[in-house]
C-alpha positions in Angstrom: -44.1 300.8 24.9 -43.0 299.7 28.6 -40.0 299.5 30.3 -37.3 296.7 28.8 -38.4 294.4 31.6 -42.4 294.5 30.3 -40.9 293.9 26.8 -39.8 291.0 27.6 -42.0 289.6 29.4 -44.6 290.6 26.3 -42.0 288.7 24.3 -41.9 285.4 26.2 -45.6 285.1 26.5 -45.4 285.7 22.5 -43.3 282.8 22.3 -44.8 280.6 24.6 -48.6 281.1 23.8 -47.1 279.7 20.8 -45.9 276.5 21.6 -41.8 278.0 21.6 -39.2 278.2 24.1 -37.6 281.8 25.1 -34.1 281.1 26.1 -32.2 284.6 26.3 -32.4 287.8 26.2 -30.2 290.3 24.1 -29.7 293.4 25.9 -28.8 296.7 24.5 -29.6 299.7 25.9 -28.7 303.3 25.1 -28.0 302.8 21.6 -29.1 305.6 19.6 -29.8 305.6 15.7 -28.2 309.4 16.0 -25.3 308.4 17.8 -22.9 307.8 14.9 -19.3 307.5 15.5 -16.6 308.0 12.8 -15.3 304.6 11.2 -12.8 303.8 8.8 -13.7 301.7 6.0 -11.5 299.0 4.5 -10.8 301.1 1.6 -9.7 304.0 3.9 -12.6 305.9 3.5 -14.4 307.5 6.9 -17.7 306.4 7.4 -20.2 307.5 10.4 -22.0 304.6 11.9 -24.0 303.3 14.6 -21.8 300.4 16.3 -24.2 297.6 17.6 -22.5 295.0 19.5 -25.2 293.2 20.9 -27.1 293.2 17.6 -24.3 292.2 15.7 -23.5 289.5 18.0 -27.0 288.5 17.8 -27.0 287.7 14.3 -24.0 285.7 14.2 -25.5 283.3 17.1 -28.7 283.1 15.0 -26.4 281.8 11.9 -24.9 279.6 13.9 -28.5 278.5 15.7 -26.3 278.8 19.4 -27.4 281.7 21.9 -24.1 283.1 23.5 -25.0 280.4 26.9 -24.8 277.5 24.2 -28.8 277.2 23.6 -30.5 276.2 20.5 -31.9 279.2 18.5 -34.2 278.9 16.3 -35.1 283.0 15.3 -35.2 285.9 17.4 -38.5 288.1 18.6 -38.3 291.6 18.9 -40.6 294.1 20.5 -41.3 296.1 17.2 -39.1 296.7 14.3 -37.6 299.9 16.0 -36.1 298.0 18.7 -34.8 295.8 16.1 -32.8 298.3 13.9 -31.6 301.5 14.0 -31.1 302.0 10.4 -31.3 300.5 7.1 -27.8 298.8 7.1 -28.9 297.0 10.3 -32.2 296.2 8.7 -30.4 295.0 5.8 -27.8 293.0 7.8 -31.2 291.0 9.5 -32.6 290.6 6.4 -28.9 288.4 4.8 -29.2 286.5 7.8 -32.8 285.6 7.4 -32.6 284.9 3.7 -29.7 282.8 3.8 -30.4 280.7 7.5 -33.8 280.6 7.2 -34.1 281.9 10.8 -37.3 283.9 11.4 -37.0 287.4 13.2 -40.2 288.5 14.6 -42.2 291.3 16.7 -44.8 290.4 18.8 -46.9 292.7 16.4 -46.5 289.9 13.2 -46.3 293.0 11.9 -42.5 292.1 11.3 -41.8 289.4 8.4 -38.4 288.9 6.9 -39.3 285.6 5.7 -41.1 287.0 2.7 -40.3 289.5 -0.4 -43.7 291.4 0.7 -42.7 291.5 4.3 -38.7 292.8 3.5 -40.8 295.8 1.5 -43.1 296.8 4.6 -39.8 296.1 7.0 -37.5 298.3 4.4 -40.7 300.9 4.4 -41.4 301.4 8.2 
C-alpha cells in the first residue's frame, strides 16, 4: 500500500489527471478498528467505539463544502475503502453524508461508489 506520503501523492495525481483540484489532506494516523474505547450513550447505556476525530470532522466540512483552511470541497478521495472506515457505523455515517449532500467519496481504485444503491452494497460488503 505505501507509506501515507505515497498515498497521497497517488491521490492527487487521481484528482488531477482528472481535471480536479486536491486541496487538503486529512490525516489520521494510528487509529485502529480494534481500538474501541468505552462510551456512554445518550440513553446511559455503555457502548465500545472507535473515536475518529479527523474522520468525523471530515464529514462535517464535506456537508458544509469548506475544508478546515476555508477551501471549497467538493468530495473526498481515499486511498481504498479501508483507509476510509474502520467499521460499519463509519461506513454508514459516509454513506448519510453522501446521500443527502450529494458529495462524492472516492478511492483511487473507483472501486469505491457511494453515489449509487449498487455501489453502498459492494462498500457495505467489502
Amino acid at each position: 500500500m505505501g507509506s501515507r506520503e505515497e498515498q497521497e501523492k497517488d491521490a492527487r495525481r487521481f484528482v488531477e489527471s482528472r481535471g480536479g483540484r486536491y486541496v487538503y489532506t486529512y490525516e489520521e494516523p494510528d487509529t485502529s478498528a480494534w481500538k474501541r474505547k468505552r462510551v456512554r450513550q445518550p440513553d446511559g447505556t455503555v457502548a465500545y467505539r472507535v473515536i475518529r476525530p479527523v474522520f468525523e470532522g471530515a464529514l462535517e466540512d464535506l456537508k458544509r463544502g469548506t475544508t478546515p483552511d476555508g477551501q471549497r470541497l467538493d468530495g473526498l478521495i481515499v486511498y481504498d475503502i479501508d483507509r476510509l472506515t474502520r467499521g460499519n457505523r463509519h461506513l454508514e455515517d459516509a454513506i448519510e453524508v453522501v446521500e443527502n449532500f450529494r458529495r462524492p467519496i472516492i478511492d483511487i481504485t473507483s472501486t469505491l461508489d457511494l453515489l449509487t444503491d449498487n455501489g453502498r452494497i459492494v462498500a457495505r460488503l467489502l
